[in-house]
C-alpha positions as CSV (number, residue, x, y, z in Angstrom):
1,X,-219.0,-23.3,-39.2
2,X,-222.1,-22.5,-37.3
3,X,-222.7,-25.5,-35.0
4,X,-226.0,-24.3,-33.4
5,X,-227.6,-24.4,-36.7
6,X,-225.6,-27.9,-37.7
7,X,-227.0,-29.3,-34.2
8,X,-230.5,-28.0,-34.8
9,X,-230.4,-30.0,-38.2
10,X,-230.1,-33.3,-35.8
11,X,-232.5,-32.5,-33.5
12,X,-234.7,-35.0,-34.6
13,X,-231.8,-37.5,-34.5
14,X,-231.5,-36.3,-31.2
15,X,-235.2,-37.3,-29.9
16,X,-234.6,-40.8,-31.4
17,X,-232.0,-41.2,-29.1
18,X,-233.2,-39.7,-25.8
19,X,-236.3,-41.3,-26.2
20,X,-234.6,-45.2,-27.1
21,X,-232.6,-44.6,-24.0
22,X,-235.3,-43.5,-21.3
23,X,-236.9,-46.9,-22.3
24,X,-234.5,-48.7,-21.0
25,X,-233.1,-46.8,-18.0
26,X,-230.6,-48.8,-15.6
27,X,-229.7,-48.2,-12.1
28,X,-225.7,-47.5,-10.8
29,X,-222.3,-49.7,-12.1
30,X,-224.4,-51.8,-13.7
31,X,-225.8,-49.7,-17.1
32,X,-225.2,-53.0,-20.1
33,X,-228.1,-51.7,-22.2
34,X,-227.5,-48.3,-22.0
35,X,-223.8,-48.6,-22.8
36,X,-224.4,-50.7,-25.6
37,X,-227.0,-48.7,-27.1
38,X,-224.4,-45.8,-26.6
39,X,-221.6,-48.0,-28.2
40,X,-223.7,-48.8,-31.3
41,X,-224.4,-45.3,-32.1
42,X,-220.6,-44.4,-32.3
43,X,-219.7,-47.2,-34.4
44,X,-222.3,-46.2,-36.8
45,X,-220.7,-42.5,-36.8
46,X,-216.9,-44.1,-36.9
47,X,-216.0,-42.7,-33.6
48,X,-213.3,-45.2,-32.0
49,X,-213.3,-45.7,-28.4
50,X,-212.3,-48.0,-25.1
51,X,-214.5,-49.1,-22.4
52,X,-214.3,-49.7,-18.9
53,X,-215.8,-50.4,-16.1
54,X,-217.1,-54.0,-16.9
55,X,-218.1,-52.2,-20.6
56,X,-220.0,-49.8,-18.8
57,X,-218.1,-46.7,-18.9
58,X,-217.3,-45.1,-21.9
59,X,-214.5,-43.0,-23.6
60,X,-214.5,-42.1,-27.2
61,X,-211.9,-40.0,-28.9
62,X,-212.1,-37.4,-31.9
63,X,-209.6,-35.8,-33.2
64,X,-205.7,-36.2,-34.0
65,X,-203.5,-35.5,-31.6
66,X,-202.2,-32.0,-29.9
67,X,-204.4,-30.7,-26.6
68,X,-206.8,-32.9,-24.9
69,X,-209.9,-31.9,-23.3
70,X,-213.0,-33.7,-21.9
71,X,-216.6,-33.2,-22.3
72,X,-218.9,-35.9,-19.7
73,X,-221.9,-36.7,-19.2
74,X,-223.9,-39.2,-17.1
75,X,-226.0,-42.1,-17.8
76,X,-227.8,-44.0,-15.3
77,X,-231.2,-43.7,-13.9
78,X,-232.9,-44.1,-10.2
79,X,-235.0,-47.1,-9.2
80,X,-238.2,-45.1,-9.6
81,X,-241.4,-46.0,-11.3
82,X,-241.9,-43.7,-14.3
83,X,-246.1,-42.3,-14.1
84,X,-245.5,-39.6,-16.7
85,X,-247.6,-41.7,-19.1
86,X,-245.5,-40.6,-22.0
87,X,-245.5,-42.9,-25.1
88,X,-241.9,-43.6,-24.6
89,X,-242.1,-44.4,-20.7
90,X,-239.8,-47.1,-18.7
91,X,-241.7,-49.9,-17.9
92,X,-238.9,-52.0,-16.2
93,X,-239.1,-50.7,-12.5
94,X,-236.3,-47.4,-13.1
95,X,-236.8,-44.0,-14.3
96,X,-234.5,-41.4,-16.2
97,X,-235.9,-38.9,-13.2
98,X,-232.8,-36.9,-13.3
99,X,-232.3,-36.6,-17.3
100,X,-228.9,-38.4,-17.7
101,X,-230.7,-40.0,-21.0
102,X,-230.9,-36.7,-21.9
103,X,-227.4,-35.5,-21.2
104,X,-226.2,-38.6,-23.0
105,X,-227.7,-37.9,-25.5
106,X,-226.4,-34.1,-25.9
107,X,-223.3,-35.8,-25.7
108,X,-223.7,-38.1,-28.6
109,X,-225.0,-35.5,-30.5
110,X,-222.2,-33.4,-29.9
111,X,-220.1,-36.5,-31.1
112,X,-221.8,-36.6,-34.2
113,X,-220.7,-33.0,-35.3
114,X,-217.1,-33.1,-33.9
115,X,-216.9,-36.2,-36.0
116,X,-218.0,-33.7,-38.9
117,X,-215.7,-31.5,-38.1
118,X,-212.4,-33.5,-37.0
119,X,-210.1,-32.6,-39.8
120,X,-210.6,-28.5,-38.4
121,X,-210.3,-29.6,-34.6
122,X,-206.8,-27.9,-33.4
123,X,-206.4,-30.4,-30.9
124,X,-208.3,-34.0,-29.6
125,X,-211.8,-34.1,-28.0
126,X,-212.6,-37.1,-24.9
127,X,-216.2,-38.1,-24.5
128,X,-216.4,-39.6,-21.4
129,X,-220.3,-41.6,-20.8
130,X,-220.1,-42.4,-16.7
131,X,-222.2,-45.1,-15.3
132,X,-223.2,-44.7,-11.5
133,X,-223.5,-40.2,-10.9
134,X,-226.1,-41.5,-8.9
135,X,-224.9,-43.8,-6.4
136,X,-221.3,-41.7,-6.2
137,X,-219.6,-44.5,-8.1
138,X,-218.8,-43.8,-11.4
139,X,-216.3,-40.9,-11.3
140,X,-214.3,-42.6,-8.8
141,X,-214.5,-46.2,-10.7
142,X,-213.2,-44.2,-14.1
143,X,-210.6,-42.5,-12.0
144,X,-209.2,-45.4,-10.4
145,X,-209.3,-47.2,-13.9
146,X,-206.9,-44.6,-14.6
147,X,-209.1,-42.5,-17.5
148,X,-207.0,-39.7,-16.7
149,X,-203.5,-40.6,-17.2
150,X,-204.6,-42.6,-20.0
151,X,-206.1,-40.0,-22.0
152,X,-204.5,-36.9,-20.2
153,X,-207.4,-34.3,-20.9
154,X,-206.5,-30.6,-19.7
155,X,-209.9,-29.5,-18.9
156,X,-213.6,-30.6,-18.6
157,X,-216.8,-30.1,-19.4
158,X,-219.9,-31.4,-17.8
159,X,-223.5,-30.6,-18.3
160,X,-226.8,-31.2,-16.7
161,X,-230.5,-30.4,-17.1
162,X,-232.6,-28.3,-14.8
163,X,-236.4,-27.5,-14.8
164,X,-236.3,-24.5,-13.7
165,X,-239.1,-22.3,-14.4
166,X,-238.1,-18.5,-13.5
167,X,-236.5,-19.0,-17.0
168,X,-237.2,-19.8,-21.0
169,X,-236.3,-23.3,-21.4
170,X,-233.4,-23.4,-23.4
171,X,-231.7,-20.7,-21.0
172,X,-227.8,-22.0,-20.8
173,X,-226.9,-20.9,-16.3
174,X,-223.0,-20.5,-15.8
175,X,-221.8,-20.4,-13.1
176,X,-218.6,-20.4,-10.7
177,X,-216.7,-21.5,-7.3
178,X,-218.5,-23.8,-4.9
179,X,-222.0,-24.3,-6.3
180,X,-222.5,-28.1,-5.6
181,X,-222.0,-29.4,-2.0
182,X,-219.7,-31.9,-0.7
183,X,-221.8,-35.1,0.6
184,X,-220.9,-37.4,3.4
185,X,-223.6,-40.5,4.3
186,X,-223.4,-41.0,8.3
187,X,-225.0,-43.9,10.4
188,X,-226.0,-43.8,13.9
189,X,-226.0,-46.2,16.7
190,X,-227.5,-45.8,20.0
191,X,-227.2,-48.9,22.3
192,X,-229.2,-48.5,25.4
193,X,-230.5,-51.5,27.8
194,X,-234.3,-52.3,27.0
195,X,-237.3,-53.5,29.3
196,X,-240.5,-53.0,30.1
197,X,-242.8,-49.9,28.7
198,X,-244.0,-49.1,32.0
199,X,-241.3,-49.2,33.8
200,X,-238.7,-47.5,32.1
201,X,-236.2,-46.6,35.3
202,X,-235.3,-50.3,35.0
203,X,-233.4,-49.5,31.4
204,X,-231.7,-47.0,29.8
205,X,-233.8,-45.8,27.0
206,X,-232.5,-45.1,23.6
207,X,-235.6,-43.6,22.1
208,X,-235.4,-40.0,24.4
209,X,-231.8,-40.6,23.5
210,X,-231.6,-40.7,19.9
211,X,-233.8,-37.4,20.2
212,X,-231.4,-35.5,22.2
213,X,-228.8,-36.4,19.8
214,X,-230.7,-35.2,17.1
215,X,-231.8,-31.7,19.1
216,X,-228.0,-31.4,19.9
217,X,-226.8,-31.6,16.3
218,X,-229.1,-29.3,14.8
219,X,-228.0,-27.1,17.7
220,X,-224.3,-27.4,16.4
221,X,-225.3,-26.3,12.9
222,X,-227.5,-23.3,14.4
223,X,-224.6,-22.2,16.8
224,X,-221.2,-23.4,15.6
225,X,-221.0,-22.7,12.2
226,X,-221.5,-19.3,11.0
227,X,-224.5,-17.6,9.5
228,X,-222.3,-17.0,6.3
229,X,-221.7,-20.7,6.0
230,X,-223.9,-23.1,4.4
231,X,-224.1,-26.5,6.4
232,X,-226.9,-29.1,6.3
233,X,-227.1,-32.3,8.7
234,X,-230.0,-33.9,7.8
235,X,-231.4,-37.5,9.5
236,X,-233.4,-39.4,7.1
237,X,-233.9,-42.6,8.4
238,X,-234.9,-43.7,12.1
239,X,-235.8,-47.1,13.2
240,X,-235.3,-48.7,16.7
241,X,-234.3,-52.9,17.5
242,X,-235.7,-54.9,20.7
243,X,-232.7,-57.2,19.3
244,X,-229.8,-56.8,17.0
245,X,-231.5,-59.4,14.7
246,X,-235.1,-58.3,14.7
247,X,-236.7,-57.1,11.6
248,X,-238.7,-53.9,12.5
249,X,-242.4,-54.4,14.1
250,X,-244.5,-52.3,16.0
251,X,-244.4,-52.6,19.7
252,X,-246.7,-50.9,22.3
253,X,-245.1,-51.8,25.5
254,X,-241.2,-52.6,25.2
255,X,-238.4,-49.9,25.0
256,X,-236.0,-51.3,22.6
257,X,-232.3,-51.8,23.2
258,X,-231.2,-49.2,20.3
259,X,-231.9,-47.0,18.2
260,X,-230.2,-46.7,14.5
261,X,-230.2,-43.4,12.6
262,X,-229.0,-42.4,9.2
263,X,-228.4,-39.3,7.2
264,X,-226.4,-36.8,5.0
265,X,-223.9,-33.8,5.9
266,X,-223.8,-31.4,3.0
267,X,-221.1,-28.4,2.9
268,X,-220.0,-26.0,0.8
269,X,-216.7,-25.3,2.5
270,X,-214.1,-28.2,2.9
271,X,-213.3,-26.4,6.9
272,X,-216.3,-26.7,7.6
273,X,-217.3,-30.0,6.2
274,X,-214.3,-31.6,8.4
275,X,-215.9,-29.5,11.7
276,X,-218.9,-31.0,11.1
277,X,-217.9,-34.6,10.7
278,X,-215.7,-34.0,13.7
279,X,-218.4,-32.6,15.9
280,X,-220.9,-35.2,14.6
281,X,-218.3,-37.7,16.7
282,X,-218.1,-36.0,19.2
283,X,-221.8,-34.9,19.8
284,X,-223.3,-38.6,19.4
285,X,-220.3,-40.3,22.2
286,X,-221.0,-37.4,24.2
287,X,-224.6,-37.2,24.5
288,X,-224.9,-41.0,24.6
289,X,-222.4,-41.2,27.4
290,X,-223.8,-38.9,30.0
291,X,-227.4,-40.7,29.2
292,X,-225.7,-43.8,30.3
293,X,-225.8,-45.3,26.7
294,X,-223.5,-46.3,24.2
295,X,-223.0,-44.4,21.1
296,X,-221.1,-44.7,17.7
297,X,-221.0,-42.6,14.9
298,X,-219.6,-43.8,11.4
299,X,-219.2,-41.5,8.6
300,X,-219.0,-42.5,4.6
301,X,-217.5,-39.6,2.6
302,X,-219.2,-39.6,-0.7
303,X,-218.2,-36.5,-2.8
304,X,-216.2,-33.5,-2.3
305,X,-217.3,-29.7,-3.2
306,X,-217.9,-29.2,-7.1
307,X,-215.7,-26.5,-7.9
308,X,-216.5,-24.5,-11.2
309,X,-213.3,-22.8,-12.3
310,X,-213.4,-18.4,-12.7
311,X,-211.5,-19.0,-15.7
312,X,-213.6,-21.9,-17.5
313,X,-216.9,-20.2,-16.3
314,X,-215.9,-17.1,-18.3
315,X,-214.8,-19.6,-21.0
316,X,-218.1,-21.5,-21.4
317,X,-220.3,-18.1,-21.2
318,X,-218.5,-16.8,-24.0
319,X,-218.9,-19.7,-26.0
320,X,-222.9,-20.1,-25.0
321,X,-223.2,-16.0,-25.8
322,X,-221.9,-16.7,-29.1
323,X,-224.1,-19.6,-29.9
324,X,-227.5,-18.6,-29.1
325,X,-227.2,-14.8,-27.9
326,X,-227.1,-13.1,-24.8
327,X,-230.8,-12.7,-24.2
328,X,-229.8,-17.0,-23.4
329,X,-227.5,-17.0,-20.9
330,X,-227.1,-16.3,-17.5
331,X,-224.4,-15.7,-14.8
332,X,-226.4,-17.9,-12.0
333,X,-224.3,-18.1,-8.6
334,X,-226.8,-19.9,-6.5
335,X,-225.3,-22.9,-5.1
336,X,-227.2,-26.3,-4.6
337,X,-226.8,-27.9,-1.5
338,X,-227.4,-31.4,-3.6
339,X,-223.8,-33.7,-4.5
340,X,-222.7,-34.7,-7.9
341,X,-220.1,-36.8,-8.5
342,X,-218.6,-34.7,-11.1
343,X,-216.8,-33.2,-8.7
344,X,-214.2,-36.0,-8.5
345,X,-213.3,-34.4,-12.0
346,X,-213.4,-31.3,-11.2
347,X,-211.0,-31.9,-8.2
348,X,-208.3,-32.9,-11.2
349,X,-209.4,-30.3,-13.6
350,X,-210.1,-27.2,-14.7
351,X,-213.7,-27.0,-15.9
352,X,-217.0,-26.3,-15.9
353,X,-220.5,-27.9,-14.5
354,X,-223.2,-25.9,-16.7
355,X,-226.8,-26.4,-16.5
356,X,-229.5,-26.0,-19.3
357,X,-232.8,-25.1,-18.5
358,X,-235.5,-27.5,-19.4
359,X,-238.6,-27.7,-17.8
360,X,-241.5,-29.8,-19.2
361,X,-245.2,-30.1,-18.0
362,X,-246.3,-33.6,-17.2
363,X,-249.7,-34.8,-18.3
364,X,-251.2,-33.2,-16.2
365,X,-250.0,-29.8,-16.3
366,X,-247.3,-29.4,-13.8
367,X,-243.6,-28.8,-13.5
368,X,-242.0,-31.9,-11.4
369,X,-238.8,-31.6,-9.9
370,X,-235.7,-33.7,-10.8
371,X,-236.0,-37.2,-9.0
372,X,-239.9,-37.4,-8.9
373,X,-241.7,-39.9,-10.5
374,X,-243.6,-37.7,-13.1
375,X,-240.2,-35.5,-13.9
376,X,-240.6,-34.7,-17.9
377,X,-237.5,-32.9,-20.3
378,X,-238.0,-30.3,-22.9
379,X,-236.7,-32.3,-25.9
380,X,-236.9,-28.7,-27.7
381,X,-233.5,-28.1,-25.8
382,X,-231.3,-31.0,-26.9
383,X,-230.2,-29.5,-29.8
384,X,-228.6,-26.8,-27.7
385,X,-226.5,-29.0,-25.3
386,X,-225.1,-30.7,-28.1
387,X,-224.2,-27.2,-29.7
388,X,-222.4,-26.1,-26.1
389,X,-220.8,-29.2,-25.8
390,X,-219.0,-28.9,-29.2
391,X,-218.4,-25.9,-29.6
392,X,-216.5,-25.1,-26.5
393,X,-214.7,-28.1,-27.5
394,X,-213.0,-26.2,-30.7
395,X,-213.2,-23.0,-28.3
396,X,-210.9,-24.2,-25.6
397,X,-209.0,-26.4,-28.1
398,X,-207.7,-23.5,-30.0
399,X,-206.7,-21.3,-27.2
C-alpha cells in the first residue's frame, strides 16, 4: 500500500473539489452549501455518516469496529471579498481566505482512500467536517452535541495550510506543546460626564481616559509578565458616544460621555492568561476610578491554548518522513500567537495540529498572507494532506 502515490492518482479529483467549494464559501454555523456539497461526495464514495449542527457539521465513519481515532478539518470561510481573479473565484460576498476549502478537501480525499482501504484498517477512522473555526463556534457546538462520547475517538488529527515561503511548498511543519495561543475578546467601557470642547474642567473626560487605560495596560504586559512569557493585549476598536444611543459622527467641539473599546488577549500559558484577564479588571476600574470616571471591563473567553501532544508529534513526523522523505518535513517549534478552535479538541485528546506548506502567488505576483483578500493555495499540495491524513490513520490505528 503506498498511499502517497494512491493520493497523487486523485489529485485531479482533488482540484475538482477545492475549486467547487471555494465557489461557494459560507461564513460561521451556518455552512448549508458547503455541507451538502461535502455530504454528496461521501454518498457517492459509500461512506455513511450523521450530521449535526442544523446538518452543518459532519461526521463520517470508515472502518469496522476496534480503536477509534479522528482526523478534522474545517470548513467555513470569512466575509471577505475574493480579488484574486482566479477563474474559480467566490462571487457571493465571502472568501476561502484561510483555505478551509482546501483542508476539506484533503479530508475528503483522504476519505476516498480509507474507503479503499477499509477491509485492511485495524481499527475505525472519524472524519469530522466543522462548521464555524472561524467565529470560535464549531468545536464547541460539536462538543456539546456530544461528537465525542458518541463516537469515542482516542486521538486526533487536524491539519491546516500555511504560505509560508522560507520553505518548498509541499513541506509537511510538526510541531509540539503550546504553539497556538489561547484567545479571549474583551470590551471596554469608559463612562465619564460630557460638555463643552472648550471648557472641559466642567466634565470628566473619557477620551484622555480611555488613553491612560490603554498606556497602563501595555505597561502591565511590558512589566508584569516576564520576558520569557509570550502575552499580547491588543485594542482594536475605539469609538466614543455623546449618548448611549447615538450612532457615531464626527464632533469638533463636544467631549463625549464615554468611550467604548474592544480587543483581544492572546497567551500561551494558561497562568498567565488568567493574570492577564485579572489585571485587565483591575487596571480599567482602577484607572477609571481615580480619573473620576466609571469603568467596566467584560471579558469573552474564546479558545484555550492548542496543545500538540510530544507523543503524537513524534507520531505524525514519522508517518510524514515515511511518506514523502525527510528532505519534506520539518520539526517547526515556533508558536503563533493566532487562536484556533481546534484546541477545544485538543483539550480532550491526544493529537496533533500539523501544517502544510502552500504558498501561491496571486495574479500579480505576490505571496498574500492567510485572511487577505488576494490569499491564493498551491493545489500542487493537496494530494499530500490527503496522503498525511490517511496514512497516520492506519499508523496510529495499528499501534
Amino acid at each position: 500500500m503506498d498511499l502517497a502515490k494512491e493520493a497523487q492518482g486523485i489529485q485531479e479529483q482533488l482540484v475538482k473539489w477545492r475549486r467547487d467549494l471555494h465557489q461557494i464559501p459560507e461564513v460561521g454555523m451556518k455552512v448549508p452549501n458547503t455541507s451538502a456539497y461535502i455530504q454528496a461526495q461521501l454518498k457517492e464514495m459509500d461512506i455513511p455518516f450523521e450530521t449535526y449542527c442544523d446538518n452543518c457539521a459532519i461526521v463520517a465513519t470508515i472502518g469496522k469496529g476496534g480503536k477509534v481515532i479522528a482526523l478534522r478539518s474545517d470548513m467555513d470561510a470569512l466575509a471577505i471579498p475574493e480579488e484574486t481573479g482566479l477563474p474559480f473565484a467566490s462571487k457571493n460576498g465571502n472568501m476561502h481566505a484561510c483555505g478551509h476549502d482546501t483542508h476539506a478537501t484533503m479530508l475528503l480525499g483522504a476519505a476516498k482512500l480509507l474507503k479503499a482501504h477499509e477491509a485492511e484498517l485495524p481499527g475505525t477512522v472519524k472524519l469530522f467536517w466543522q462548521p464555524a473555526e472561524e467565529t470560535f463556534e464549531g468545536a464547541k457546538a460539536m462538543l456539546a452535541a456530544g461528537v465525542l462520547e458518541e463516537h469515542k475517538p482516542t486521538a486526533i488529527l487536524n491539519m491546516h495550510n500555511q504560505p509560508n515561503t522560507d520553505f518548498p511548498a509541499g513541506t509537511i511543519l510538526v510541531s509540539d506543546g503550546g504553539i497556538m495561543a489561547s484567545g479571549d475578546f474583551f470590551d471596554i467601557r469608559v463612562k465619564g460626564k460630557g460638555c463643552h470642547g472648550a471648557m472641559p474642567e466642567s466634565g470628566v473626560d473619557p477620551v484622555t481616559i480611555a488613553a491612560q487605560v490603554i498606556h497602563a495596560i501595555q505597561t502591565m504586559v511590558a512589566r508584569e509578565i516576564s520576558s520569557q512569557e509570550s502575552a499580547v493585549v491588543s485594542i482594536c476598536s475605539i469609538r466614543s458616544r455623546t449618548a448611549d444611543e447615538e450612532q457615531y459622527q464626527k464632533v469638533y467641539n463636544v467631549i463625549p460621555n464615554c468611550v467604548e473599546m474592544a480587543g483581544t488577549i492572546r497567551t500561551l500559558n494558561k497562568d498567565v492568561r488568567e493574570y492577564v484577564v485579572k489585571r485587565l479588571g483591575e487596571i480599567v476600574e482602577g484607572v477609571c476610578k481615580t480619573a473620576r470616571a466609571e469603568g467596566t471591563c467584560d471579558i469573552k473567553p474564546v479558545a484555550p491554548v492548542l496543545y500538540n501532544s510530544k507523543e503524537y508529534a513524534d507520531k505524525v513526523e514519522a508517518t510524514a518522513r515515511k511518506l514523502f522523505g525527510d528532505q519534506w518535513v520539518v520539526h517547526y517549534n515556533k508558536p503563533t500567537m493566532a487562536s484556533e478552535d481546534a484546541a477545544f479538541f485538543l483539550d480532550l485528546l491526544p493529537g496533533n495540529y500539523v501544517n502544510i506548506v502552500a504558498p501561491k502567488a496571486c495574479s500579480d505576483g505576490k505571496v498574500y498572507p492567510l485572511h487577505n483578500s488576494h490569499f491564493c493555495f498551491d493545489e500542487d499540495v493537496l494530494y499530500r494532506g490527503s496522503a498525511l491524513f490517511a496514512q497516520s490513520a492506519f499508523d496510529w490505528l495499528a499501534e
